[in-house]
C-alpha positions as CSV (number, residue, x, y, z in Angstrom):
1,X,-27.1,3.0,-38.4
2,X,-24.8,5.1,-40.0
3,X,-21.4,3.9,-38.9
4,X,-21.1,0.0,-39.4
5,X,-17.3,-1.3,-38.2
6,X,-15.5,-5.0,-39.8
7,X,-13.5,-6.4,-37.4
8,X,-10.0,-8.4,-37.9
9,X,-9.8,-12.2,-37.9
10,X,-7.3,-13.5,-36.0
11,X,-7.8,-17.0,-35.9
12,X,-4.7,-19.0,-38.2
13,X,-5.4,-19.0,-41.9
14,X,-8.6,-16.8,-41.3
15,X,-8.8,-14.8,-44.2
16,X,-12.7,-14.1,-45.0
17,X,-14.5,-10.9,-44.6
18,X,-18.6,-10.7,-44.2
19,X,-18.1,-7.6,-47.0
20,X,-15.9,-7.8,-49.4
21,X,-14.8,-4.1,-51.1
22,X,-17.4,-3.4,-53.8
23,X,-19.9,-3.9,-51.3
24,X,-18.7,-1.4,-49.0
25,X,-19.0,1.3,-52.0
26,X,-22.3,-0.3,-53.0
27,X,-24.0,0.3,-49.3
28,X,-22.0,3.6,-49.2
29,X,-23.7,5.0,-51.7
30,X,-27.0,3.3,-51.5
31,X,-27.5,4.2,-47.4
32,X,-25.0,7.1,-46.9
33,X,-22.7,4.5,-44.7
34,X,-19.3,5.3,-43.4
35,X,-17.2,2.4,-43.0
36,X,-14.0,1.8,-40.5
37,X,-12.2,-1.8,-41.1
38,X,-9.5,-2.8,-38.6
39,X,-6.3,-3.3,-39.8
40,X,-5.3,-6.9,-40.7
41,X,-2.5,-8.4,-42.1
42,X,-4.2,-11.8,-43.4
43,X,-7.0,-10.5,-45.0
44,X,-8.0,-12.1,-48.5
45,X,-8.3,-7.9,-49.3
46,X,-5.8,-5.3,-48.4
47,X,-6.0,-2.2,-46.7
48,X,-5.8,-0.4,-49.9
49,X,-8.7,-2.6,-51.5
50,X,-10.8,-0.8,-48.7
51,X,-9.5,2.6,-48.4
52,X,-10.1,2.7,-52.3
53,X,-13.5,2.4,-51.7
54,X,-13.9,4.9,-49.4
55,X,-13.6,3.1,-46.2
56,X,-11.5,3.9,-43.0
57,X,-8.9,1.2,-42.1
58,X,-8.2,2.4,-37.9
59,X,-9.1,-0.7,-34.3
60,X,-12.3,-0.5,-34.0
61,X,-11.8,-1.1,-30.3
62,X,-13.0,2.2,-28.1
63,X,-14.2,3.8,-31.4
64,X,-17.1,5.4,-32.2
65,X,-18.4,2.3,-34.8
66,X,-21.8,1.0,-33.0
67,X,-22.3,-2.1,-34.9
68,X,-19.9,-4.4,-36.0
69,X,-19.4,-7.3,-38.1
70,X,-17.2,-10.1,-37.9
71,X,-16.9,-13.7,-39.3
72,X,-15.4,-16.3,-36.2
73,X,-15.5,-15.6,-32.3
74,X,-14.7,-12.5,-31.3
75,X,-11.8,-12.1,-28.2
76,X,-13.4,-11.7,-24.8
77,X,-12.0,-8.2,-24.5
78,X,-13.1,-7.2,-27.4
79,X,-17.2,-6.3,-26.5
80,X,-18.0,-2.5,-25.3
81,X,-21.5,-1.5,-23.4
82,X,-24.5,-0.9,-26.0
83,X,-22.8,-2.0,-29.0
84,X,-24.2,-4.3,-31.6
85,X,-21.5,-7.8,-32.6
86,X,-22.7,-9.8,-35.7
87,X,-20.4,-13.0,-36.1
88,X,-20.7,-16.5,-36.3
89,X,-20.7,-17.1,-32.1
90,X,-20.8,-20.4,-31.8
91,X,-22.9,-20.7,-28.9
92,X,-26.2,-21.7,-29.3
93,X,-25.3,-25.1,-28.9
94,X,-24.0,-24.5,-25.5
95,X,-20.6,-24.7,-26.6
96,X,-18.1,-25.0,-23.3
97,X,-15.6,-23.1,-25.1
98,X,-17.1,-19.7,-25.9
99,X,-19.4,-19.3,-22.8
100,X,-16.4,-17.0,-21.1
101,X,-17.4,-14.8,-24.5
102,X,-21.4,-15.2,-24.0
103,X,-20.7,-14.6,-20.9
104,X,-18.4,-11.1,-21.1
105,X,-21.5,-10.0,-24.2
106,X,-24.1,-10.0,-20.8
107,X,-21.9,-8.6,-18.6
108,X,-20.4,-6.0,-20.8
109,X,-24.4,-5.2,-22.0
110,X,-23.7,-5.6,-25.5
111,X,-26.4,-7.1,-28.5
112,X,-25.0,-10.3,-30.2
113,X,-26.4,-11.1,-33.3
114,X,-25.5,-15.0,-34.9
115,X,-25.7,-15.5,-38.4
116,X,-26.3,-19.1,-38.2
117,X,-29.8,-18.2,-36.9
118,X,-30.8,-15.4,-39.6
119,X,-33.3,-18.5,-40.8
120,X,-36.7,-17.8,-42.4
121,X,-39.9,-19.4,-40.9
122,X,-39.4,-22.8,-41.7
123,X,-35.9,-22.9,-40.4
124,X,-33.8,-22.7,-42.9
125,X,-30.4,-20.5,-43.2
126,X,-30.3,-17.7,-45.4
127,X,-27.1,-16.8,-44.7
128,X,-24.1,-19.1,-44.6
129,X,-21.1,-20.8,-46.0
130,X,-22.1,-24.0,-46.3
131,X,-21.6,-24.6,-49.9
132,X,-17.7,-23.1,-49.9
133,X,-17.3,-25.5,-46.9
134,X,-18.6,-28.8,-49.3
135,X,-16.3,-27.6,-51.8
136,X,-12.8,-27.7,-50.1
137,X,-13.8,-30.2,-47.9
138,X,-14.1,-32.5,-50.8
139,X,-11.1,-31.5,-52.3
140,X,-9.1,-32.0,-48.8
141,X,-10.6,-35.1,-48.5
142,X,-9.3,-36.3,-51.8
143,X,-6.3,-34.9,-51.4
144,X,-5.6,-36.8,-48.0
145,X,-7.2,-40.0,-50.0
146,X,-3.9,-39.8,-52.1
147,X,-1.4,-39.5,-49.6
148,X,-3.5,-42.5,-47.8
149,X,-3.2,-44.7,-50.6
150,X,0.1,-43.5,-51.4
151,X,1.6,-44.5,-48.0
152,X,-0.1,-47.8,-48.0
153,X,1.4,-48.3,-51.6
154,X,-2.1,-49.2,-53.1
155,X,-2.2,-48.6,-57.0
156,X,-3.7,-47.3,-59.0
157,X,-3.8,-44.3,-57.6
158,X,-5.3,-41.4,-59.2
159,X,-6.3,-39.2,-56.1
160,X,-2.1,-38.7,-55.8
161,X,-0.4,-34.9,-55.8
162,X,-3.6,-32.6,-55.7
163,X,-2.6,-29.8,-55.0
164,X,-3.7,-28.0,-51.3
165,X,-6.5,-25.7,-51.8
166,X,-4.7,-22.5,-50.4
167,X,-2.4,-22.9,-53.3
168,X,-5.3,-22.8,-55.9
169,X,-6.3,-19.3,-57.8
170,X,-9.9,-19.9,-56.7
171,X,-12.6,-22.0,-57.3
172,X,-11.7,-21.6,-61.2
173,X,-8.7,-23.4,-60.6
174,X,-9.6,-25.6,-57.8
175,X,-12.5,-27.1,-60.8
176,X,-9.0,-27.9,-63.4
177,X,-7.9,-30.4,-60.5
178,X,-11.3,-32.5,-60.6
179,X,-11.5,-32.0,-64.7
180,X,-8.1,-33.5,-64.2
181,X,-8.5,-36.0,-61.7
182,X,-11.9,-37.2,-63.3
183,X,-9.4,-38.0,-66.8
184,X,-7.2,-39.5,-64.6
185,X,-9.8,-41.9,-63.2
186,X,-11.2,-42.9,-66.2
187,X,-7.2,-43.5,-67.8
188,X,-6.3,-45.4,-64.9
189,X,-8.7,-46.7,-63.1
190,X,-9.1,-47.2,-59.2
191,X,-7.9,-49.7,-56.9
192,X,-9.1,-53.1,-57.4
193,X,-10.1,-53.4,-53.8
194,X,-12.1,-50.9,-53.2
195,X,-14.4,-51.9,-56.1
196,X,-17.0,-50.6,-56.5
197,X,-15.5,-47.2,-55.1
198,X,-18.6,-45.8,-53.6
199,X,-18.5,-42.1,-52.3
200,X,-20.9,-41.2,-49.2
201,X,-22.6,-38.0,-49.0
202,X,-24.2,-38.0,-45.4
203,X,-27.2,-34.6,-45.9
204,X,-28.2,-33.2,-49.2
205,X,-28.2,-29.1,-47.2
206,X,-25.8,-26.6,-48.2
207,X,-22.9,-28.4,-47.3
208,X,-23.6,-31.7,-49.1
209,X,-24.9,-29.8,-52.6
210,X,-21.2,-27.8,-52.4
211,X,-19.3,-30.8,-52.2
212,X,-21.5,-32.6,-54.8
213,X,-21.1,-29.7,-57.4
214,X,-16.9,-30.0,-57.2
215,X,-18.1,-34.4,-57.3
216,X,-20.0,-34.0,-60.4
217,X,-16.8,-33.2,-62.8
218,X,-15.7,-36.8,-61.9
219,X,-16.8,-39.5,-64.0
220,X,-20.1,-41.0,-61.5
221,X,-22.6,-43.1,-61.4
222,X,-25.4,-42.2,-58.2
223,X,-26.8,-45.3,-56.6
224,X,-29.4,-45.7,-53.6
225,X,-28.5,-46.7,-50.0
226,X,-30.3,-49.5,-50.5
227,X,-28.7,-50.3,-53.8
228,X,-24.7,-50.5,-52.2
229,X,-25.0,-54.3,-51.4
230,X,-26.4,-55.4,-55.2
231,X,-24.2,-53.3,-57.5
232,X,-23.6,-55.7,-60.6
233,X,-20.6,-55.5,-62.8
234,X,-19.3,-52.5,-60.8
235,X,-16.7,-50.2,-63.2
236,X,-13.3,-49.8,-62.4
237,X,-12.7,-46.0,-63.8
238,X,-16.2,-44.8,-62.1
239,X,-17.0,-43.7,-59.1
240,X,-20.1,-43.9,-57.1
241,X,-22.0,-41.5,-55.5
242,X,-24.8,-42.3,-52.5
243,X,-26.6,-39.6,-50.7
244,X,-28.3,-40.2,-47.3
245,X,-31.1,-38.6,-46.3
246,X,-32.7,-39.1,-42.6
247,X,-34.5,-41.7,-43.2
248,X,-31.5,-44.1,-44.5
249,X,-29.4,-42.6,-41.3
250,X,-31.7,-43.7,-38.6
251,X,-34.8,-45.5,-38.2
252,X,-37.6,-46.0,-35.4
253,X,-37.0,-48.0,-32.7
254,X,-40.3,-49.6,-32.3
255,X,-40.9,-51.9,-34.7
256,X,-43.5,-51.9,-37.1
257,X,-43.7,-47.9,-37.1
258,X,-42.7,-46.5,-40.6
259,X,-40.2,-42.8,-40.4
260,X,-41.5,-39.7,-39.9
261,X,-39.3,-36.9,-40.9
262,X,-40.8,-34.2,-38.5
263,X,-41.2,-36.7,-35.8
264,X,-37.7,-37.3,-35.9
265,X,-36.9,-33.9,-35.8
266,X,-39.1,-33.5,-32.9
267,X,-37.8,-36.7,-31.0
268,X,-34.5,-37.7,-32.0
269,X,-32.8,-40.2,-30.0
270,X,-35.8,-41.0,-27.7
271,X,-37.4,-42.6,-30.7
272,X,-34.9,-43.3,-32.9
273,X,-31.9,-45.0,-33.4
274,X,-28.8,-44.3,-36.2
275,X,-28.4,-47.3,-38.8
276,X,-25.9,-45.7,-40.8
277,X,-23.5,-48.2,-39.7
278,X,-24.9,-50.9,-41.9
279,X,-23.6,-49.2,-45.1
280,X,-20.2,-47.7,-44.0
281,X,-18.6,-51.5,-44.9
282,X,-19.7,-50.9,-48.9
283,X,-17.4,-46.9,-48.8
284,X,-14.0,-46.2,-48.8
285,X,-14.9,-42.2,-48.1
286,X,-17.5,-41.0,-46.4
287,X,-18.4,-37.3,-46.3
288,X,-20.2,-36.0,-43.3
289,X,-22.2,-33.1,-44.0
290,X,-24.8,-33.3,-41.7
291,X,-26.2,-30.6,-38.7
292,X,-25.4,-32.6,-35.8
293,X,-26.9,-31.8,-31.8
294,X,-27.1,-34.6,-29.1
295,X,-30.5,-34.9,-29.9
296,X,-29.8,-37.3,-32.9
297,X,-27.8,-40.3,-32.8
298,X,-24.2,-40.4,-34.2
299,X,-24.3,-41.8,-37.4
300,X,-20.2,-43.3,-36.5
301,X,-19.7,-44.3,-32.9
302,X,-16.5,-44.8,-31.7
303,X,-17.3,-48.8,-30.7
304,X,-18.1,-49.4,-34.5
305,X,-15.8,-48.2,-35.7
306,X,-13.5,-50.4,-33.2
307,X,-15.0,-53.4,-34.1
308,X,-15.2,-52.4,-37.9
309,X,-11.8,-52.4,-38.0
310,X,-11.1,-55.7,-37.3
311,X,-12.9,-56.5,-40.4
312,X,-9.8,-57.6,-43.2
313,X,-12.1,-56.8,-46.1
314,X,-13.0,-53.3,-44.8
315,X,-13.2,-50.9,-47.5
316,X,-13.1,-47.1,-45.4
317,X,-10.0,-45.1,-45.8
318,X,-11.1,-41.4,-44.8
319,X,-14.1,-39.5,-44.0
320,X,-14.3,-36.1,-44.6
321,X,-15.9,-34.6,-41.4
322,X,-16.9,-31.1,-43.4
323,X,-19.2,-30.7,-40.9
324,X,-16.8,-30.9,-38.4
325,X,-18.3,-31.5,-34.4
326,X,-15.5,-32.9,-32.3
327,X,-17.6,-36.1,-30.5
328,X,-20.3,-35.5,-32.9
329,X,-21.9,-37.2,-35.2
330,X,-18.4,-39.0,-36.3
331,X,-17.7,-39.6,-32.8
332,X,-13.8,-40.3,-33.4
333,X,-13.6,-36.7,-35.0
334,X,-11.8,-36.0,-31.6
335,X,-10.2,-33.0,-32.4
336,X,-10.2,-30.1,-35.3
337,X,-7.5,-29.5,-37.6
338,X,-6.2,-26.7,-40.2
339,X,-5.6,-26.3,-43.8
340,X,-1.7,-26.4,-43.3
341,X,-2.3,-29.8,-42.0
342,X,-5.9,-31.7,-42.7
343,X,-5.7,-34.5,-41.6
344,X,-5.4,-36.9,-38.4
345,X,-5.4,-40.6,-38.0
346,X,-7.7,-41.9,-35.6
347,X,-5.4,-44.7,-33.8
348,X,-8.2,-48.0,-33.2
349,X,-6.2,-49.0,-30.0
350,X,-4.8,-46.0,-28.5
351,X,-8.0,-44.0,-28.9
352,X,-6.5,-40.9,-30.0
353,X,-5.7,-38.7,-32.7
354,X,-2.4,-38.2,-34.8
355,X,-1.8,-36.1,-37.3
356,X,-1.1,-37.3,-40.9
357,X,-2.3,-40.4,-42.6
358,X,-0.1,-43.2,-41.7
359,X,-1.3,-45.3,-38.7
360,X,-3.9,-48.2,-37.6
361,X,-6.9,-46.4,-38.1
362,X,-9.3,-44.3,-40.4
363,X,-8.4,-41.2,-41.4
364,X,-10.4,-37.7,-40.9
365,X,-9.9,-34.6,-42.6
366,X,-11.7,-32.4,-40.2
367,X,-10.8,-29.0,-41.2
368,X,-12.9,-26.6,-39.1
369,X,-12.6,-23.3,-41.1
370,X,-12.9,-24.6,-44.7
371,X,-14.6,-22.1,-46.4
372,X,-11.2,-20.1,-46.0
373,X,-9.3,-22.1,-48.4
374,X,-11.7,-20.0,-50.9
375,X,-11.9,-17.2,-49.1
376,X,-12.6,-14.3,-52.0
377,X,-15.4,-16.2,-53.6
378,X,-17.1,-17.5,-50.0
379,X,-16.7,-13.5,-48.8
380,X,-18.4,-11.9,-52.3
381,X,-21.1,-15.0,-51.9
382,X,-21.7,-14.5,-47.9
383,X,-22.0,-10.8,-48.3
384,X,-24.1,-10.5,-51.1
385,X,-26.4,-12.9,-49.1
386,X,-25.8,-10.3,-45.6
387,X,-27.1,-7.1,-47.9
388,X,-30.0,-8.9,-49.1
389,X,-31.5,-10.5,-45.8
390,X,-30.3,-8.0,-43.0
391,X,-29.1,-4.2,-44.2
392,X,-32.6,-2.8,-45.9
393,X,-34.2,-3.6,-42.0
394,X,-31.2,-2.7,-39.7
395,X,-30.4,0.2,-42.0
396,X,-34.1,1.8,-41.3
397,X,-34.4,0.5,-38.0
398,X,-37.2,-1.9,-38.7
399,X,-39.2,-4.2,-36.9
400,X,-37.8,-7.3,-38.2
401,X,-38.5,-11.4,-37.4
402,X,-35.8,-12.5,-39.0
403,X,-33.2,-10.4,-37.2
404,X,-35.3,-11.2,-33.8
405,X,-34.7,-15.0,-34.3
406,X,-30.9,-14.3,-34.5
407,X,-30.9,-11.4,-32.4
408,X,-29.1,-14.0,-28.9
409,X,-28.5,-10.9,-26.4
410,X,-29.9,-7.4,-26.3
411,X,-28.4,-4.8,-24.5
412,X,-26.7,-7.5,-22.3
413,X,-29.6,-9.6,-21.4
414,X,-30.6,-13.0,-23.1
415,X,-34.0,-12.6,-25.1
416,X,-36.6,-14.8,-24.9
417,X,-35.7,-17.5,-27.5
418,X,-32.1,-18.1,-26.1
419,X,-32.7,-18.1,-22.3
420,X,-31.9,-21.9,-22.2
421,X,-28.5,-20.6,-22.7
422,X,-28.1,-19.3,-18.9
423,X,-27.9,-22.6,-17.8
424,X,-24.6,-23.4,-20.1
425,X,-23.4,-19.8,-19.1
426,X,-23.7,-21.0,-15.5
427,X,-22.8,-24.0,-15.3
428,X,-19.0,-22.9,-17.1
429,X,-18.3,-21.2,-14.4
């Protein structure tokens, strides 16, 4: 592999790149590696930024590149016979939407390789964004908190005119707003009914540690799941943070049997059932930062969350769906939404989503590209993370197991592990 190509987002407000430019020089020199970079216009980097390293900015389309890397979906068109795609698919889940693409990889007899499953043996992700994505999604969230409270006139309200992510310098910046919030908490205080404010973390994986580093400035306290109901002489310039593991999101169904953490894994729903529910009354925001499949129960149904409502001395305002699965795990997150615009409200009686915060319903900032909103320090992370796992191995051609777990067509043919996929493929048509 002597030519490797990176390919041009187009998706709105899709700025990242899987190698930022001192990386490109780096491998250059390292592996004698001549790099060709589309031409973009929304970049995080310019043109110049590359060329200035030595790269080649031309389409990469009909081109000579024979691997290629990417961050989002790639457009159907866009796959050419015996050529290797490295992107974030989306399909392993069987996802309706990108089956036409799985579908033109096989037919086209290309190699798609998914970073989400570059995992070692036990399963976890080496390489990912998960952390970037807890970090503006807790900021969004906030954000949309103020304008919540704001249009509901509720005072004090400290959460009021944080300023959008996209028009931060960086994470440096983005870290002021909390050291500033956080003062502003403790000066002011926080509304009287939603005392004790309680902050849900739902998962303690990348996603939830991001969002918990930018939490952490603000003036905390942590308390146990088991703890929200019996909080004495709760503070009124503190906030509180609970994290949720597994076994505080579900439990078994037959009674008497205590959880088991790789029995749920290996059973889900068919032996267990979600009781996250039972805390959501003590939180005014809940962040979901779980890894959500049908397997596993939702850990917010739709029919709660109806009833819930009813309740006058409910406390939830917005959840911050970082992970961000429309009908997943929050089952009203029916729809995705952008960094221009964050936020939808779910309407309780209509059953549907509007956008803004104003409405009879919870709010959802369900942002599904959040990462983006820092997308110079997520790219320098995510590719110093890519050099170290994948390029020694592809660059010498290696037998390698961690590339064959994320290695989902070769040549045009599903491998082994990803077979199951055939059925999705064929039943899209």
């Amino acid at each position: 592999m002597n030519i490797i190509g990176l390919r041009s987002e187009e998706k709105p407000f899709e700025s990242r790149v899987p190698l930022v430019p001192k990386h490109i020089a780096n491998l250059a020199k390292k592996y004698n590696i001549r790099f060709v970079v589309e031409p973009s216009e929304q970049r995080s980097y310019t043109a110049h930024d590359f060329t200035e390293v030595g790269a080649e900015v031309k389409p990469l389309k009909g081109s000579e590149v024979p691997v290629v890397l990417g961050i989002k979906e790639m457009p159907v068109n866009f796959f050419e016979k015996g050529k290797v795609y490295i992107f974030f698919s989306h399909t392993i889940k069987g996802q309706d939407d990108n089956m036409d693409m799985l579908q033109q990889i096989l037919d086209v007899g290309a190699t798609l390789i998914d970073y989400e499953r570059v995992i070692d043996e036990k399963g976890r992700r080496l390489i990912f964004f998960g952390n970037w994505a807890g970090m503006a999604g807790i900021s969004d969230t906030f954000r949309v908190l103020g304008e919540r409270l704001e249009s509901k006139g509720i005072t004090p309200n400290p959460f009021a005119g944080l300023k959008p992510n996209l028009e931060c310098k960086g994470l440096s910046e983005l870290k002021d707003q909390f050291q500033a919030l956080g003062e502003r908490i403790a000066d002011m205080g926080l509304p009287e009914t939603m005392i004790p404010f309680v902050v849900g973390f739902a998962g303690y994986g990348n996603v939830s540690r991001g969002a918990q580093e930018m939490f952490d400035i603000l003036p905390h306290e942590q308390v146990e799941p088991d703890q929200l109901s019996k909080i004495s002489s709760p503070k009124s310039n503190v906030l509180y943070k609970c994290v949720f593991k597994e076994e505080h999101m579900v439990k078994p169904k037959e009674q008497g049997v205590e959880f088991d953490l790789q029995d749920y894994y290996k059973h889900g729903s068919e032996k267990y059932q979600g009781v996250f529910h039972e805390y959501v009354p003590y939180m005014p925001v809940i962040l979901n930062c779980i890894y959500w499949t049908e397997k596993y129960p939702r850990l917010i149904t739709r029919d709660f969350i109806k009833n819930h409502w009813k309740d006058k001395n409910r406390r939830l305002e917005v959840v911050g769906d970082i992970s961000c699965d429309v009908d997943g795990a929050i089952e009203f997150t029916v729809r995705t939404t952008n960094p221009g615009s964050p936020a939808f409200t779910y309407l309780i009686e209509d059953e549907k989503a509007e956008l803004g915060v104003e409405g009879e319903g919870p709010v959802v900032m369900a942002v599904d590209n959040l990462p983006n909103e820092l997308p110079k320090e997520a790219s320098n992370s995510f590719g110093r993370a890519l050099i170290e796992k994948i390029f020694p191995n592809m660059v010498y051609g290696d037998e390698d197991e961690m590339i064959e777990r994320a290695t989902v067509t070769e040549n045009g043919e599903l491998t082994p592990r990803y077979k199951y996929l055939q059925e999705f493929v064929d039943g899209h048509k």
